[in-house]
C-alpha positions as CSV (number, residue, x, y, z in Angstrom):
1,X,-3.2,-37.6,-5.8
2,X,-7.0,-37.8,-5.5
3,X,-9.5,-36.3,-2.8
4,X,-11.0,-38.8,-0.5
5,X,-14.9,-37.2,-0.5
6,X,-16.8,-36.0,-3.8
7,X,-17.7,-32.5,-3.6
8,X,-20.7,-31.2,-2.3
9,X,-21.6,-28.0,-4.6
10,X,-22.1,-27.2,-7.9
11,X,-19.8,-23.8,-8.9
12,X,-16.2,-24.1,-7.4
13,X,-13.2,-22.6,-8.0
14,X,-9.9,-23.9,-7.4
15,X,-6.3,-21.7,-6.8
16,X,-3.0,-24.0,-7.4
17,X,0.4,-23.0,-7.1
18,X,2.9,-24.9,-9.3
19,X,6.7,-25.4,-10.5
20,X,7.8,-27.3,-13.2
21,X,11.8,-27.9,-13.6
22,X,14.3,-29.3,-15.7
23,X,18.0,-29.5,-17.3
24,X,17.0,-29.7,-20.5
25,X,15.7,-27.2,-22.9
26,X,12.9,-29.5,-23.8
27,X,10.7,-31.1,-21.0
28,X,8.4,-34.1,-20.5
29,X,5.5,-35.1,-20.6
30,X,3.0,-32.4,-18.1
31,X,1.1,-31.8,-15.8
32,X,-2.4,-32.6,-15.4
33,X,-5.7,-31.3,-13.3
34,X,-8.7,-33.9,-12.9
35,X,-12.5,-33.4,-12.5
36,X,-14.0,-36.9,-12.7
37,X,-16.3,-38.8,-11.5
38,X,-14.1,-41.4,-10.7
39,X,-10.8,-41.5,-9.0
40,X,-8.7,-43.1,-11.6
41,X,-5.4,-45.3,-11.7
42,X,-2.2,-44.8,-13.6
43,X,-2.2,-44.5,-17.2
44,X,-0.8,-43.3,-20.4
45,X,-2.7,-39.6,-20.0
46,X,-0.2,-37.8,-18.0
47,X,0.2,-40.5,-15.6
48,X,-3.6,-41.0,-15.2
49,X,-5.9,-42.9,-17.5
50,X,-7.0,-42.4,-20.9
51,X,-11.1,-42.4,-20.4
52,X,-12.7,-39.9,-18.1
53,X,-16.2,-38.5,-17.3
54,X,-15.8,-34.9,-16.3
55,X,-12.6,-32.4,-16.6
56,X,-9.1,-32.5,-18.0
57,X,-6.4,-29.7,-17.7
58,X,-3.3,-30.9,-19.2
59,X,0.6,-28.6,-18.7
60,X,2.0,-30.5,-22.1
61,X,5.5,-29.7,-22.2
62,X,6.5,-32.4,-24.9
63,X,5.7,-31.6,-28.6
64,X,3.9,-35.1,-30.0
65,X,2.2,-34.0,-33.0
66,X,5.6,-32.0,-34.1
67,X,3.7,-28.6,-34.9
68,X,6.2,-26.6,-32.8
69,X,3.3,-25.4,-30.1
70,X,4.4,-26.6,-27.0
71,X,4.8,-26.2,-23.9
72,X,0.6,-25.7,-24.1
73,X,-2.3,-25.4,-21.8
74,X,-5.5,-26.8,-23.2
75,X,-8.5,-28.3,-21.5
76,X,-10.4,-31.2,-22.6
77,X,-14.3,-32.3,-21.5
78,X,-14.8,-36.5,-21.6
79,X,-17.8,-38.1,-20.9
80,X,-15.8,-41.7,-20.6
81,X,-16.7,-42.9,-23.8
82,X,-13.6,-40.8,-25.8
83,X,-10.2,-42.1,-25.5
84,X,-7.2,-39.5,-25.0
85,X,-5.2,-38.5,-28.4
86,X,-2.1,-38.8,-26.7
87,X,0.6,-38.5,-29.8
88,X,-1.6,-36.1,-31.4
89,X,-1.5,-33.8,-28.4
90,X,-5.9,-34.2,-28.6
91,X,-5.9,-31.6,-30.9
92,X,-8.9,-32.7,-32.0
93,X,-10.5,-33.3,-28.5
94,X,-9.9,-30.0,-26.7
95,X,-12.3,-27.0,-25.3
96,X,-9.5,-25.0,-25.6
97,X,-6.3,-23.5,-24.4
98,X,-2.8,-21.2,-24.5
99,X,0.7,-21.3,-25.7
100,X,2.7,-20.9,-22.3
101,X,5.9,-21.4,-21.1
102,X,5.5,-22.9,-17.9
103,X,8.8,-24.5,-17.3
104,X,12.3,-23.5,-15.6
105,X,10.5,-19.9,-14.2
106,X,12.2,-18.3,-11.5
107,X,8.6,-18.1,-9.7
108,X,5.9,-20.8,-9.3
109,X,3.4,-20.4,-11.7
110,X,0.0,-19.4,-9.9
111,X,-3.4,-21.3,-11.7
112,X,-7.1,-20.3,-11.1
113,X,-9.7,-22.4,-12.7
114,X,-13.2,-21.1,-11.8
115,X,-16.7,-22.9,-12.3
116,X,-19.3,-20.5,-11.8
117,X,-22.7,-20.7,-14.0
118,X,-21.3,-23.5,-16.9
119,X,-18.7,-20.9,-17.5
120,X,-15.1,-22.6,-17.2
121,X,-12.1,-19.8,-16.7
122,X,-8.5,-20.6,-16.6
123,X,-6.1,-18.0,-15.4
124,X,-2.5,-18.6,-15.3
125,X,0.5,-16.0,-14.2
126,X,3.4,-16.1,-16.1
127,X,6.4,-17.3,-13.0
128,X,8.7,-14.0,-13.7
129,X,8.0,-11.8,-10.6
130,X,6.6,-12.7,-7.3
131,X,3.2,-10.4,-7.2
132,X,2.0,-11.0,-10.4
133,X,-1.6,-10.5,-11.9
134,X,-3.1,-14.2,-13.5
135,X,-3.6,-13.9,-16.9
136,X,-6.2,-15.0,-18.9
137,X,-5.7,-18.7,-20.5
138,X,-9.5,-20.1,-21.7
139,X,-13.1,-19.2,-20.9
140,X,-15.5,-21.9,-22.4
141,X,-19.5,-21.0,-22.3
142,X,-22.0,-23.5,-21.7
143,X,-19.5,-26.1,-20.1
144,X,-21.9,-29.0,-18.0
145,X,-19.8,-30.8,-15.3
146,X,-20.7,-33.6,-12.8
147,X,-22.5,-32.1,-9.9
148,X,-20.2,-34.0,-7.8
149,X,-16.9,-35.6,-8.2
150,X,-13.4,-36.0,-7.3
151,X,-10.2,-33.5,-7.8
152,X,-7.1,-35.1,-8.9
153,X,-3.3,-34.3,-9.8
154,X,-1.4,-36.3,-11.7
155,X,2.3,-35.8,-13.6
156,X,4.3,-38.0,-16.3
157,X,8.1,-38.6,-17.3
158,X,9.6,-40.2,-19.8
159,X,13.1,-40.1,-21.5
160,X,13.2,-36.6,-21.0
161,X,12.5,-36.0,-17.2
162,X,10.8,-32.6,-15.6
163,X,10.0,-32.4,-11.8
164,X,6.5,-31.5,-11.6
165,X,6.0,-29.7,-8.0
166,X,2.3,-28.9,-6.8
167,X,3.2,-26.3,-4.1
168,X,-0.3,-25.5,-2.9
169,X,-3.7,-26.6,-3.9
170,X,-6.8,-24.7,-2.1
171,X,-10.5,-25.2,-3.2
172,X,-13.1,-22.5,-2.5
173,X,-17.4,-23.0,-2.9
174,X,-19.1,-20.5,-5.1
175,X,-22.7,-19.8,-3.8
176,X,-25.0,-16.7,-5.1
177,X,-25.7,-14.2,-2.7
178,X,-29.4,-14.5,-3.4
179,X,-29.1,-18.3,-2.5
180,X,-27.4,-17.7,0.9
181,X,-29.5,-18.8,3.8
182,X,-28.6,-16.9,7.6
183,X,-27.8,-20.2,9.9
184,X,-30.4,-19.8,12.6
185,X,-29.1,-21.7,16.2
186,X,-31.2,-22.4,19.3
187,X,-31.3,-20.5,22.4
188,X,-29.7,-23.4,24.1
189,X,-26.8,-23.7,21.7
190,X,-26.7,-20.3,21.8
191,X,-26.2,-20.4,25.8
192,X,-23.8,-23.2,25.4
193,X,-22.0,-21.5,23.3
194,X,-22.0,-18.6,25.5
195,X,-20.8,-20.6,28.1
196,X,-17.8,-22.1,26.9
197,X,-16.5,-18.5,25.7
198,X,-16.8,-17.3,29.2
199,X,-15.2,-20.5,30.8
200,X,-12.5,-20.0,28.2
201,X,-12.3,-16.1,28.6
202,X,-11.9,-17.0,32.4
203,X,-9.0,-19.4,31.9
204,X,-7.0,-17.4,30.2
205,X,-6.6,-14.8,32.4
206,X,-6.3,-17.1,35.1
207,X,-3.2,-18.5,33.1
208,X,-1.6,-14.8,32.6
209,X,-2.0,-14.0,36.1
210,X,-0.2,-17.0,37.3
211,X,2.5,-16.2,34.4
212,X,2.9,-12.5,35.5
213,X,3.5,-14.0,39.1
214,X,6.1,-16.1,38.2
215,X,7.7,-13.6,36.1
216,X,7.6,-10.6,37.9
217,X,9.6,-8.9,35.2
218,X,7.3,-9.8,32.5
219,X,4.7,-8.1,34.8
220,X,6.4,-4.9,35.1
221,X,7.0,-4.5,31.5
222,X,3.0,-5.0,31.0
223,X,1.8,-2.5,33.2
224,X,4.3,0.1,31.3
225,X,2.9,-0.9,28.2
226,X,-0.8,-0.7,29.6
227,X,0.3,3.1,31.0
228,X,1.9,3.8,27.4
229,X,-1.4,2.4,26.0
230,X,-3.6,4.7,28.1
231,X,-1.5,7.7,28.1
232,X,-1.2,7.4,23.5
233,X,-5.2,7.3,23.5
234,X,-5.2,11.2,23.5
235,X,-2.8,11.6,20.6
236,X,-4.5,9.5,18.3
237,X,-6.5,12.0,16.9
238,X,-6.6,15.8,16.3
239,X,-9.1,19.0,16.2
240,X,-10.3,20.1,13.1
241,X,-8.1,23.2,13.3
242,X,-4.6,21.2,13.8
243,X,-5.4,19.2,10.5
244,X,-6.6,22.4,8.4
245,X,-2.9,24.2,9.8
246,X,-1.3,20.9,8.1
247,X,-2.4,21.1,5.0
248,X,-2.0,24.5,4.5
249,X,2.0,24.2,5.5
250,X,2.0,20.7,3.6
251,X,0.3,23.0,0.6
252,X,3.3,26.0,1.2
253,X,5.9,22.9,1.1
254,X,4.4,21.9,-2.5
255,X,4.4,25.3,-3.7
256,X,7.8,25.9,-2.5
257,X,8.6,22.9,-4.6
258,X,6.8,24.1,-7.7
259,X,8.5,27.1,-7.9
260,X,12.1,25.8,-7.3
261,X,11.3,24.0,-10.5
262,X,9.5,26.7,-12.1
263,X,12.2,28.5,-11.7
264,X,15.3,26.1,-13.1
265,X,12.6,25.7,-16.2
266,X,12.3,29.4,-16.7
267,X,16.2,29.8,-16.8
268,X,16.3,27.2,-19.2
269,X,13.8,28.3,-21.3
270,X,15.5,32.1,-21.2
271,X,18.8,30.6,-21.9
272,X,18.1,28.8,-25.3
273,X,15.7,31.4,-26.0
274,X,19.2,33.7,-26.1
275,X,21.1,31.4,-27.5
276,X,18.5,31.1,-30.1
277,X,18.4,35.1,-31.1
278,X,22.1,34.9,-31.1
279,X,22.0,32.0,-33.5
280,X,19.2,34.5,-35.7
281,X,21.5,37.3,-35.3
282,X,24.7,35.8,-36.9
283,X,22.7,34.5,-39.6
284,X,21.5,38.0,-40.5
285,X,24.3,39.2,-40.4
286,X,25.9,36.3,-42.8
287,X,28.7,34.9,-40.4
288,X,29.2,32.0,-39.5
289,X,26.8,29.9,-41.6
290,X,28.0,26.5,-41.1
291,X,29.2,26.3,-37.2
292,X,25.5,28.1,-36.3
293,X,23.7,24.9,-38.3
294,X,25.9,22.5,-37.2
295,X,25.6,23.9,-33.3
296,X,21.8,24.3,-33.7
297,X,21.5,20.9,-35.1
298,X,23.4,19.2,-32.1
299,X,21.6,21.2,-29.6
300,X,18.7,19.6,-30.8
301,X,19.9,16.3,-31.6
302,X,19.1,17.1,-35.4
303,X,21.9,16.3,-38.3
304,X,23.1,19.5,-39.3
305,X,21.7,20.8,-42.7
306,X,23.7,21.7,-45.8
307,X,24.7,25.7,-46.1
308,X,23.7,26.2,-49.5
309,X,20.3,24.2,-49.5
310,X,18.6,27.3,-47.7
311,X,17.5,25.4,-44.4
312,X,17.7,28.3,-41.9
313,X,19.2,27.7,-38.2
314,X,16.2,27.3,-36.0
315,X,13.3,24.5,-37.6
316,X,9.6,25.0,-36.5
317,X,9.5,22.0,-34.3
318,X,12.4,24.0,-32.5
319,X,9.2,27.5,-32.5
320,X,6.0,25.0,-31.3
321,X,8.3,23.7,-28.4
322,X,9.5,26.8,-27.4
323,X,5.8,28.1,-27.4
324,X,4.3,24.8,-25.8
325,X,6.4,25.2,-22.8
326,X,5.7,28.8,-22.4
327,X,2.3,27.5,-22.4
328,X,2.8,25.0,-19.9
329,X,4.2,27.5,-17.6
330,X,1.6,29.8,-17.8
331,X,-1.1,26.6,-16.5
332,X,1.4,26.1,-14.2
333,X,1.5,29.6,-12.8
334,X,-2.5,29.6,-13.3
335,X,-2.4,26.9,-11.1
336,X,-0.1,28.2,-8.4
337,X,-2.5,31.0,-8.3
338,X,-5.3,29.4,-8.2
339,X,-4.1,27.2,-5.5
340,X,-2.5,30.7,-3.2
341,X,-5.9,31.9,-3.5
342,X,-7.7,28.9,-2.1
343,X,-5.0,28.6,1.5
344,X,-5.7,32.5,1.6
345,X,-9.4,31.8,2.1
346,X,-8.7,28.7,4.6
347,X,-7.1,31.0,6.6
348,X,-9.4,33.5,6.3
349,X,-11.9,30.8,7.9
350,X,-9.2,29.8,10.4
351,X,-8.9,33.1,11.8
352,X,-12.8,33.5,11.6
353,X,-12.7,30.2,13.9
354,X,-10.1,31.3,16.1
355,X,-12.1,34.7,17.2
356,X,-15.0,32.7,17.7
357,X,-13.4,29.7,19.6
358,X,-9.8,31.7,20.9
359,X,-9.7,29.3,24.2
360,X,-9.8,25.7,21.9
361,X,-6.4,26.7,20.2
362,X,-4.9,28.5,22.8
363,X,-5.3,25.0,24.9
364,X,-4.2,22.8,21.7
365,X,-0.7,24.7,22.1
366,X,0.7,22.5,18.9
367,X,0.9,24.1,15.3
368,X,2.0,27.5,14.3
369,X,0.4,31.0,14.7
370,X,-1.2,32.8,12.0
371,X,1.0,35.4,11.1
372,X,3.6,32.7,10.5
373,X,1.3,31.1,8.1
374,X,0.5,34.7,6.4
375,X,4.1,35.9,6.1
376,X,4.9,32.4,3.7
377,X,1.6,33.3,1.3
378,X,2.9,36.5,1.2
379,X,6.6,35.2,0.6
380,X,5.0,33.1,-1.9
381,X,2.8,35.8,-3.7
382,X,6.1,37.4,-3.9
383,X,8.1,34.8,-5.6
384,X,5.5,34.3,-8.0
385,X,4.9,37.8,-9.0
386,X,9.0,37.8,-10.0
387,X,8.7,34.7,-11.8
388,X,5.6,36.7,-13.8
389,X,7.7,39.7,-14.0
390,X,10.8,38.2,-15.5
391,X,10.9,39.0,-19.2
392,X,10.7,36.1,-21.4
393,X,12.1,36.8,-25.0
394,X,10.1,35.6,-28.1
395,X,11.9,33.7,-31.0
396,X,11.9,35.6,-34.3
397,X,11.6,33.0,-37.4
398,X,13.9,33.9,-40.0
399,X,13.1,33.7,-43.7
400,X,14.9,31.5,-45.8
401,X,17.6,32.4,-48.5
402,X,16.3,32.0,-51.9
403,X,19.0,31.6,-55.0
404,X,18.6,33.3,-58.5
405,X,17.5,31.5,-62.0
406,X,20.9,31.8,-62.9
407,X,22.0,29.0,-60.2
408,X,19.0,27.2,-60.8
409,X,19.7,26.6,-64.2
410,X,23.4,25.7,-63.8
411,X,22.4,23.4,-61.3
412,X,20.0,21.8,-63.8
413,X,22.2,21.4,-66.4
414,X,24.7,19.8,-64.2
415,X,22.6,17.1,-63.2
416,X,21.4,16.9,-66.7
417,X,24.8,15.5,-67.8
418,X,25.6,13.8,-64.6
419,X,22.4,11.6,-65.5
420,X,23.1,11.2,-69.0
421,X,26.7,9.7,-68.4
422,X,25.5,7.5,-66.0
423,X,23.0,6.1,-68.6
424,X,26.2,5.5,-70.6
425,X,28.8,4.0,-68.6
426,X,25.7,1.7,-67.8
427,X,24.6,0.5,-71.2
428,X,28.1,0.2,-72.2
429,X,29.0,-2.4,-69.0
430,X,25.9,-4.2,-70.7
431,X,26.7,-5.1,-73.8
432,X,30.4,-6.0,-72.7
433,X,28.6,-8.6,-70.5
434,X,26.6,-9.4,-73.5
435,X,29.2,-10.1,-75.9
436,X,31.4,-11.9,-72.9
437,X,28.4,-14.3,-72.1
């Protein structure tokens, strides 16, 4: 397919939506975009000819040249005079290009190729979800095209067949703001135009007049909607005061929120914290060794350590988390603070509004009254200063078992002989396999 006019401009851009399908795992032979000068006939490139003055994007699903990189994207600039390396896959020929899989997506595959300035960009999406961001393929520098020429598609088969769909094709001019000239008309085109608008205005409502007469049903349902209309045009917007009480209750909701959570953190912090001294406190005391690594270990998705290599129950990882949430839960009271403080003083304004302007509120009769709003900080002041007051246990470290030189030296010793027998049994399998050989 080939446009019937050249173009007209010098930077284009061009956005084409695409699908290429087949049964079998390998396709063939592409898809191709044209730039030319020329609108050409059937040939061996991709179902167009081989020569070409101007631009070549080529979807090459089959592999010619063997080298395992297909299927490819790849761009290649003629002037006419080169001929089209088809089994080589013009390797040697091209601007440049991408290793994509373009076939059997469950999306068409969205292509952008922009001319702006002699640059040449190539943006391709990848055909796996339906709003998808292009991707960059190519950008060439210092790329000189025809000024004008024709846009063409064209797609090849051979043994191995592919359907090569071209869903949508749309072409857009690219002009400098700098360069845009305001289209001046005449004042008698200008009345003309005038003219016709009101003729046309005038029509039309001559046209739903006589349709509201015929259907007098139709005409009752649009005045209601008209009355509805007029009657929602005092709702569409509120007084300053209305929106400041909705943010401070939408603010009191959040907070509420916060400290629901705050408060299922704290008691799960408090609880390992306790089962953590209990954990310190049987090792102290000596009992229980083995169950309080092995329970430590699984609560923390650790392996459990041996008893007699020293490790003690709780690790230091196990200390800087405990203290890094406490941390995070004092920013997050900070915060809460922070934030109580700030709807204390827009209420503070609110109710320095209100005694100035008490009639505008009154009349406004929506939103709730101040002491509402001033019982829930205070409800909220309250909750936090209980979350502050709960006591929050701090995790002793305890200090590792140490053995005597007496152990230390048996355990040398052992390994000692262990390491000397092995060094036997070794050298003795090797000269049996020696003298067998």
């Amino acid at each position: 397919m080939w446009t019937k006019a050249l173009t007209s401009f010098e930077w284009w851009d061009v956005e084409m939506s695409i699908r290429v399908s087949g049964n079998g795992r390998i396709g063939a032979d592409g898809l191709a975009f044209w730039y030319a000068t020329d609108r050409m006939q059937e040939g061996d490139a991709f179902g167009s000819r081989t020569s070409w003055n101007g631009l070549g994007l080529f979807f090459d699903s089959f592999d010619n040249d063997g080298k395992m990189n297909n299927p490819y994207v790849y761009v290649i600039l003629n002037d006419g005079r080169k001929v089209f390396d088809h089994e080589a896959d013009g390797v040697n020929q091209q601007l440049g290009g991408c290793l994509r899989d373009f076939r059997n997506k469950p999306f068409p595959i969205k292509v952008k190729i922009e001319y702006y300035h002699n640059v040449l960009t190539v943006l391709m999406t990848n055909g796996l979800t339906a709003d998808e961001t292009p991707e960059l393929c190519l950008r060439a520098e210092n790329v000189f095209l025809p000024r004008s020429a024709y846009y063409g598609l064209s797609a090849a088969t051979g043994g191995l067949a592919d359907d090569h769909d071209v869903l949508s094709f749309i072409t857009t001019s690219l002009h400098d703001q700098s360069q845009e000239r305001s289209v001046q008309i005449s004042q008698m085109e200008r009345q003309k135009l005038e003219a016709q608008f009101r003729d046309y205005n005038e029509k039309l409502k001559a046209q739903q007049e006589e349709y509201l007469k015929q259907h007098p049903e139709k005409a009752a349902q649009h005045q209601q909607q008209q009355m509805q209309q007029q009657g929602n045009t005092g709702t569409q917007f509120e007084n300053p005061q209305d929106r400041a009480f909705r943010q401070i209750f939408d603010g009191q909701q959040f907070i509420h929120l916060a400290v629901q959570q705050l408060n299922k953190r704290i008691d799960e912090i408090i609880g390992r914290q306790e089962r953590t001294l209990s954990a310190v406190s049987a090792l102290s005391s000596g009992q229980g060794q083995g169950q309080v690594v092995a329970a430590n270990a699984a609560q923390y998705n650790q392996p459990p350590a041996a008893a007699g290599a020293g490790g003690s129950v709780i690790q230091r990882y196990e200390v800087d988390q405990i203290l890094r949430t406490q941390t995070e839960l004092q920013n997050a009271l900070r915060d809460i603070r922070a934030f109580s403080a700030d709807i204390q003083t827009k209420i503070t304004n609110l109710q320095h509004v209100q005694s100035q302007q008490p009639a505008s509120y009154q009349q406004a009769g929506q939103g709730p009254s101040l002491t509402e709003v001033r019982d829930a900080v205070n409800n909220v002041r309250q909750d936090t200063a209980a979350i502050l007051a709960r006591p929050q246990p701090v995790a002793s470290c305890p200090q590792p078992n140490c053995i005597n030189t007496l152990w230390f030296g048996a355990f040398i010793a052992v390994q000692t002989v262990i390491f000397v027998a092995v060094n036997l049994f070794k050298g003795s399998g090797e000269s049996k396999n020696k003298k067998f050989y």
